[in-house]
VMD Tcl script that builds the backbone (N, CA, C; Angstrom):
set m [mol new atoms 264]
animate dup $m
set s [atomselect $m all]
$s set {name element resname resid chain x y z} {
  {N N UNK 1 A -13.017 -27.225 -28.496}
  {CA C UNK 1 A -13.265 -25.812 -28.309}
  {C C UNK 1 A -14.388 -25.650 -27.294}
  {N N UNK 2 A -14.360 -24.623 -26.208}
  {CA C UNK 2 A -15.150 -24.667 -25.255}
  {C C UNK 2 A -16.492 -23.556 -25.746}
  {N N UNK 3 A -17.516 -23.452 -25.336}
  {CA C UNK 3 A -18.677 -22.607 -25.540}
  {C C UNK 3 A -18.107 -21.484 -24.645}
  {N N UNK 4 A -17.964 -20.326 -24.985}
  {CA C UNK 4 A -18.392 -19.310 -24.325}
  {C C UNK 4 A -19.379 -18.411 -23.863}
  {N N UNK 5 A -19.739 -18.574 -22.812}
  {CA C UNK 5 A -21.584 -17.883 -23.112}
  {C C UNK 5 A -21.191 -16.585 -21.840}
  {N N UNK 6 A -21.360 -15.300 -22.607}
  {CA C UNK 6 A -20.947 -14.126 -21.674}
  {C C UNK 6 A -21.881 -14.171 -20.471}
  {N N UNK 7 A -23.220 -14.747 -20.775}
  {CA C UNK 7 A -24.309 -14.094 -19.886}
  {C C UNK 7 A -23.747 -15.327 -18.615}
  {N N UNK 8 A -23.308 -16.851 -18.944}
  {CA C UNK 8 A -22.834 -17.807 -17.517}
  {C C UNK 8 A -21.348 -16.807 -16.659}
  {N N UNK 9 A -20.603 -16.102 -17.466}
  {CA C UNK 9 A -19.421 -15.166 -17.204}
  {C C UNK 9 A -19.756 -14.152 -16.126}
  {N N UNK 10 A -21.035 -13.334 -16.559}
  {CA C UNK 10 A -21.683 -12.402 -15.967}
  {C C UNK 10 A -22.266 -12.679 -14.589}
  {N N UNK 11 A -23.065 -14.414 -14.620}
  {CA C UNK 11 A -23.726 -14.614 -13.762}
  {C C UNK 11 A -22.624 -14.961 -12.497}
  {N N UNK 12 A -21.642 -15.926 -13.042}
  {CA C UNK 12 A -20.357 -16.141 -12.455}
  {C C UNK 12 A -19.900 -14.731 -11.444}
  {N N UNK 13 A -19.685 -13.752 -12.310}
  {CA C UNK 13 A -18.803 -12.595 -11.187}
  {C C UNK 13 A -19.955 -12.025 -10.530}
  {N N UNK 14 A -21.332 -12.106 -10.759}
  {CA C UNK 14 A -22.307 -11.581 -9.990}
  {C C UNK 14 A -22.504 -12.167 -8.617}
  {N N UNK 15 A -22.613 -13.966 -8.975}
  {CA C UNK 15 A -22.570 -14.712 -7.615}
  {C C UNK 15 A -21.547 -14.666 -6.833}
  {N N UNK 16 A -20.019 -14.586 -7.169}
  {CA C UNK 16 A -18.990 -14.221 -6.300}
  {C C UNK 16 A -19.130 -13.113 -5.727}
  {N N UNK 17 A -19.501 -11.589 -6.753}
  {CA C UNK 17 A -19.608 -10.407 -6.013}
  {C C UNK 17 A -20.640 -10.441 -4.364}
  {N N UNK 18 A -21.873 -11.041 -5.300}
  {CA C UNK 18 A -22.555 -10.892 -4.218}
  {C C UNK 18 A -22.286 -11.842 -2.685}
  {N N UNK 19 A -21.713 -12.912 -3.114}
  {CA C UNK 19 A -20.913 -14.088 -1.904}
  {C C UNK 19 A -19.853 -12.824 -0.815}
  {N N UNK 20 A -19.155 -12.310 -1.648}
  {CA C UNK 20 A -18.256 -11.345 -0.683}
  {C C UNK 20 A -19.389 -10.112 -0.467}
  {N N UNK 21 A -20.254 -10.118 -0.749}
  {CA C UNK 21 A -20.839 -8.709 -0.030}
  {C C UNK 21 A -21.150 -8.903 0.961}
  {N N UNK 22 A -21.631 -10.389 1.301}
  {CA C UNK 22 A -22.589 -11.013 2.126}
  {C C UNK 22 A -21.777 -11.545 3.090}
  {N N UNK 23 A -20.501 -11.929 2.721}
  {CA C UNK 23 A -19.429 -12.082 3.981}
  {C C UNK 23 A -18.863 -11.115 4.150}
  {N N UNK 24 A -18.882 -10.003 3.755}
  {CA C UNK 24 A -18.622 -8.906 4.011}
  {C C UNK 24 A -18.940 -7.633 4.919}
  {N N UNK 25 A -20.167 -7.981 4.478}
  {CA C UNK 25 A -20.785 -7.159 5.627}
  {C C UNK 25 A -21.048 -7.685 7.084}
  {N N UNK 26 A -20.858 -9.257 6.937}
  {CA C UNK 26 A -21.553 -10.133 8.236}
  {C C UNK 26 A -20.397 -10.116 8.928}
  {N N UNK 27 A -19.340 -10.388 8.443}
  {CA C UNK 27 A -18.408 -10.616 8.929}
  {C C UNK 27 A -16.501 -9.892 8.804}
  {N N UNK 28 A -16.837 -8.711 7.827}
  {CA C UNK 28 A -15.499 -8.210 7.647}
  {C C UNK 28 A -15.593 -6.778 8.021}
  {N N UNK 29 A -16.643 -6.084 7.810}
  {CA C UNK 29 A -16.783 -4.693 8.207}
  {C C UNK 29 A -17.338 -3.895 6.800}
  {N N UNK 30 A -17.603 -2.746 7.129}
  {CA C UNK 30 A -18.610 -2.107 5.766}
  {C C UNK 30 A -17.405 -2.099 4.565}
  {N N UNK 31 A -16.391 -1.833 4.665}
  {CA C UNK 31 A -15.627 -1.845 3.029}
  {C C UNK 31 A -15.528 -2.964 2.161}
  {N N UNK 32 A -15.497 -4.107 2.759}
  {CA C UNK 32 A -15.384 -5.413 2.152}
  {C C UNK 32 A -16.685 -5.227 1.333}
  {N N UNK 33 A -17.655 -5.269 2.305}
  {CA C UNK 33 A -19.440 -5.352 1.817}
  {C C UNK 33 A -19.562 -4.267 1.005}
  {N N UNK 34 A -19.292 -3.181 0.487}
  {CA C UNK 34 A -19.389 -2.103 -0.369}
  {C C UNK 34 A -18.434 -2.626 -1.336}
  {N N UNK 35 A -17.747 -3.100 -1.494}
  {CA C UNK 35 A -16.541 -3.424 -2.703}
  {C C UNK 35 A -17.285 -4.488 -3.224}
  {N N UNK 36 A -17.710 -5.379 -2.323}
  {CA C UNK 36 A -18.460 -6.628 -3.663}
  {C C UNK 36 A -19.781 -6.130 -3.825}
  {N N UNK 37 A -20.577 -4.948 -3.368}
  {CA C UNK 37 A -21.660 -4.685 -3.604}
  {C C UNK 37 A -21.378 -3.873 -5.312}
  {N N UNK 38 A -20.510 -3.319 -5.017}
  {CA C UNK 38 A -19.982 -2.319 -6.642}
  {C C UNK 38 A -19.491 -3.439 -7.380}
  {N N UNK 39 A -18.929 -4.168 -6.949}
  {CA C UNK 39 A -18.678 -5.566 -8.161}
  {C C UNK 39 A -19.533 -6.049 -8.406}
  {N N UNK 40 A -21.155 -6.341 -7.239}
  {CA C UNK 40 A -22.081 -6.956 -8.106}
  {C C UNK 40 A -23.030 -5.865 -9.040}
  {N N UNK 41 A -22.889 -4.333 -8.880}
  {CA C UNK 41 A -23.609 -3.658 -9.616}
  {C C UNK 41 A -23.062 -3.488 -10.974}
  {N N UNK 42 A -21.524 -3.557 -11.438}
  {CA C UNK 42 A -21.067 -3.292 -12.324}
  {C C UNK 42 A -20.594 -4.816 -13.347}
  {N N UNK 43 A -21.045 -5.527 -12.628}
  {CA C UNK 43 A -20.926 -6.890 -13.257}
  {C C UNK 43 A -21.810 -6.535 -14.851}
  {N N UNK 44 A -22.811 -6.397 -14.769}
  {CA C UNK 44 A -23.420 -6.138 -16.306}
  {C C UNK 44 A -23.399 -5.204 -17.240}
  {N N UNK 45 A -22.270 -3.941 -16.592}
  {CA C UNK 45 A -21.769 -3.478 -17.760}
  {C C UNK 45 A -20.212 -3.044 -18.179}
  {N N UNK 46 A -19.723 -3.578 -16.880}
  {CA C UNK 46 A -18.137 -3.707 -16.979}
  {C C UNK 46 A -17.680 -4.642 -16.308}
  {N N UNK 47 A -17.716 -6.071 -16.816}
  {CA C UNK 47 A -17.427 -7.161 -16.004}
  {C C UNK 47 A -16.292 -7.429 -15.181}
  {N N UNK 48 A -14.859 -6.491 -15.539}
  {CA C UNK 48 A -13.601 -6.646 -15.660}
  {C C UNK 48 A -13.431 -5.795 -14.247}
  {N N UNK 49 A -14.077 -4.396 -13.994}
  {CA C UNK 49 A -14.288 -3.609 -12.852}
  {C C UNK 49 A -14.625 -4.587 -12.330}
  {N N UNK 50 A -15.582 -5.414 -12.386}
  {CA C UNK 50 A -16.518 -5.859 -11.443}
  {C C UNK 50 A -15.663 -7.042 -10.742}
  {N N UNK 51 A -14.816 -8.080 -11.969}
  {CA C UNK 51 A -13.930 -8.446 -10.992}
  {C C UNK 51 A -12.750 -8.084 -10.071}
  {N N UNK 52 A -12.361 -6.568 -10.614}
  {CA C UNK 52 A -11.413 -6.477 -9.623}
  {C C UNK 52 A -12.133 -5.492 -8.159}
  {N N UNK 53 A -13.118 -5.215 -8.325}
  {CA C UNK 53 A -13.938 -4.820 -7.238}
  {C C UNK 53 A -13.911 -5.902 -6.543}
  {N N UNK 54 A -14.223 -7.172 -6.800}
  {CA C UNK 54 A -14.735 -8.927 -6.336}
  {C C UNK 54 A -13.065 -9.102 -5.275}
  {N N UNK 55 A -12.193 -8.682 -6.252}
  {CA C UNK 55 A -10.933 -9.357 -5.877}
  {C C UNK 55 A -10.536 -8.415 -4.515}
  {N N UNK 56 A -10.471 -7.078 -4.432}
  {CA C UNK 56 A -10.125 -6.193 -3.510}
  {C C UNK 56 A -11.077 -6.945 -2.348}
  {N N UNK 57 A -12.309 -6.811 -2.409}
  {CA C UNK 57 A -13.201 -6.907 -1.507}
  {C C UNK 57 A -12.864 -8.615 -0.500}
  {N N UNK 58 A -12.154 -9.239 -1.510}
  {CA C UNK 58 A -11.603 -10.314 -0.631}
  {C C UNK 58 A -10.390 -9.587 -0.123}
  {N N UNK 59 A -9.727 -9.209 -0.351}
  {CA C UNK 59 A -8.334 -8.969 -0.122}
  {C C UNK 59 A -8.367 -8.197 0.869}
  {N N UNK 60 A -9.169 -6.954 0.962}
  {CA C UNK 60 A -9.496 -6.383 2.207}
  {C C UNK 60 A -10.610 -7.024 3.528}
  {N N UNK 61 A -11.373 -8.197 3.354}
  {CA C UNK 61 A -12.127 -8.820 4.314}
  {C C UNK 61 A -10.776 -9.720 5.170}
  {N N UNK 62 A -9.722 -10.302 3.805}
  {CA C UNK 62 A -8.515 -10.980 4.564}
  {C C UNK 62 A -7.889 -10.453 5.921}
  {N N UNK 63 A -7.399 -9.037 5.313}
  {CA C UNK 63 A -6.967 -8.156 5.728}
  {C C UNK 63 A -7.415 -8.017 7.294}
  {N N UNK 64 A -8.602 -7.698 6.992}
  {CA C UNK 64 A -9.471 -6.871 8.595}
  {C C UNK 64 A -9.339 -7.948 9.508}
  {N N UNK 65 A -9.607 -9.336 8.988}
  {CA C UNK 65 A -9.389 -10.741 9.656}
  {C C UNK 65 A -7.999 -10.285 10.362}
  {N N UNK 66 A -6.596 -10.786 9.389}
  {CA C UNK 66 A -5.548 -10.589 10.162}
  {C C UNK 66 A -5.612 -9.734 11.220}
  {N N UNK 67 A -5.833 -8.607 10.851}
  {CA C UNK 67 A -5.478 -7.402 11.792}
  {C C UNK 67 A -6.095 -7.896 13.168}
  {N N UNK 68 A -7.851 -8.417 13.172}
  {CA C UNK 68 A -8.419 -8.313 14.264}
  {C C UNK 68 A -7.699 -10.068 15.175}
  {N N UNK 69 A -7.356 -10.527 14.175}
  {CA C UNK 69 A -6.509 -11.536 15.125}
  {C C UNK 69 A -5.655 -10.971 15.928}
  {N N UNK 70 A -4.477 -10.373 15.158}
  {CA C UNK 70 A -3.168 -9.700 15.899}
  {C C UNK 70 A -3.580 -8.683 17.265}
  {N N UNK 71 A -5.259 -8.249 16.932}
  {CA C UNK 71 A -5.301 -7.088 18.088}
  {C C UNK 71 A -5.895 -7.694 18.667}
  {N N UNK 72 A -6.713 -9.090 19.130}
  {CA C UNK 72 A -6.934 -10.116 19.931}
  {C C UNK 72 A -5.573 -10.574 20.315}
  {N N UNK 73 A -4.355 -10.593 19.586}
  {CA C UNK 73 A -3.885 -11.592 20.619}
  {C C UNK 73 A -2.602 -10.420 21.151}
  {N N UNK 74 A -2.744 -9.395 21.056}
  {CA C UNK 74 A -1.860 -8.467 21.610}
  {C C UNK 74 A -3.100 -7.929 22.658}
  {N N UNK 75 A -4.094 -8.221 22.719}
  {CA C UNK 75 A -4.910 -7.870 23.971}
  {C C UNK 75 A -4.861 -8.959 24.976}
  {N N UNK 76 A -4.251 -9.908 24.480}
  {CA C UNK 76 A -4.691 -11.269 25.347}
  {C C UNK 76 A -3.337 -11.268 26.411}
  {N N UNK 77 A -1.973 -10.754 25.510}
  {CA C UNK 77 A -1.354 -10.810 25.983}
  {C C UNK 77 A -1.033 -9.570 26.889}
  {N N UNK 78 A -0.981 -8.542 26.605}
  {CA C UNK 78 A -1.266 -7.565 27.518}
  {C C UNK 78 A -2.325 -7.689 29.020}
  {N N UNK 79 A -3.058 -7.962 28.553}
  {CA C UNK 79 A -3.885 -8.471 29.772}
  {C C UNK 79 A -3.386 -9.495 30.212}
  {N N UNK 80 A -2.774 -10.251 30.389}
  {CA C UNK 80 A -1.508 -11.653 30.574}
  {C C UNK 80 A -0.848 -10.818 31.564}
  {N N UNK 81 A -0.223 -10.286 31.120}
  {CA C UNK 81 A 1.245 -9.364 31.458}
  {C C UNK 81 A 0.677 -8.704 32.746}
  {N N UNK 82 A -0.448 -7.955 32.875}
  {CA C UNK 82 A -0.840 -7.318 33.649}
  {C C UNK 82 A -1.453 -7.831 34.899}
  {N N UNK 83 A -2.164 -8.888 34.644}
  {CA C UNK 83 A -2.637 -9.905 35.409}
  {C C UNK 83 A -1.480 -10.506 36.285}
  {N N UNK 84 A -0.706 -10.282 35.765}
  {CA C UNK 84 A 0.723 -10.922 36.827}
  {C C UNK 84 A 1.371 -10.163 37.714}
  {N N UNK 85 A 1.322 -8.986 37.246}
  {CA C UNK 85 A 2.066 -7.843 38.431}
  {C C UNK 85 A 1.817 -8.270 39.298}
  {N N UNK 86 A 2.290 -8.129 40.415}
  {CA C UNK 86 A 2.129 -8.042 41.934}
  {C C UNK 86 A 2.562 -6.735 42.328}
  {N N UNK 87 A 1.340 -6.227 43.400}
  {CA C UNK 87 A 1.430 -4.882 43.942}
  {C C UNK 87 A 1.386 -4.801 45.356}
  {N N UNK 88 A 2.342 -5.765 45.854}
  {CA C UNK 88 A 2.793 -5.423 47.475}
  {C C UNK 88 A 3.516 -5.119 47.822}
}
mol reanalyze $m
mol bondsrecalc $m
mol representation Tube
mol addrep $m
């Protein structure tokens, strides 16, 4: 039988929350960093919010990633495309 200790549970979704706030804000844009910031505030009195605050806040840092790939490489290629015309 394993120990359950709520307060290692608590500390657990606090350090994840706060891990995505912190890649969040550095690196995904302000919603990511506001979603694990409310997951790490609500970690000590609704742990369950707090993880699915934790979970969005990845899911949307994923997100902004993809997107800003796809609009890097639809800029890369556009500028490709354009770079080739010839205008004589």
């Amino acid at each position: 039988m394993t120990n359950f200790s709520p307060s290692a549970d608590i500390e657990s979704i606090k350090k994840k929350a706060l891990i995505v706030t912190i890649v969040g804000f550095v690196c995904g844009g302000v919603l990511p960093g506001i979603l694990g910031l409310l997951g790490y505030l609500k970690a000590d009195t609704e742990p369950l919010t707090a993880q699915k605050f934790t979970k969005w806040a990845w899911i949307v840092l994923v997100i902004c990633w993809v997107l800003a790939i796809i609009l890097i490489i639809v800029q890369v290629v556009l500028v490709a495309s354009v770079g080739t015309m010839s205008t004589y």
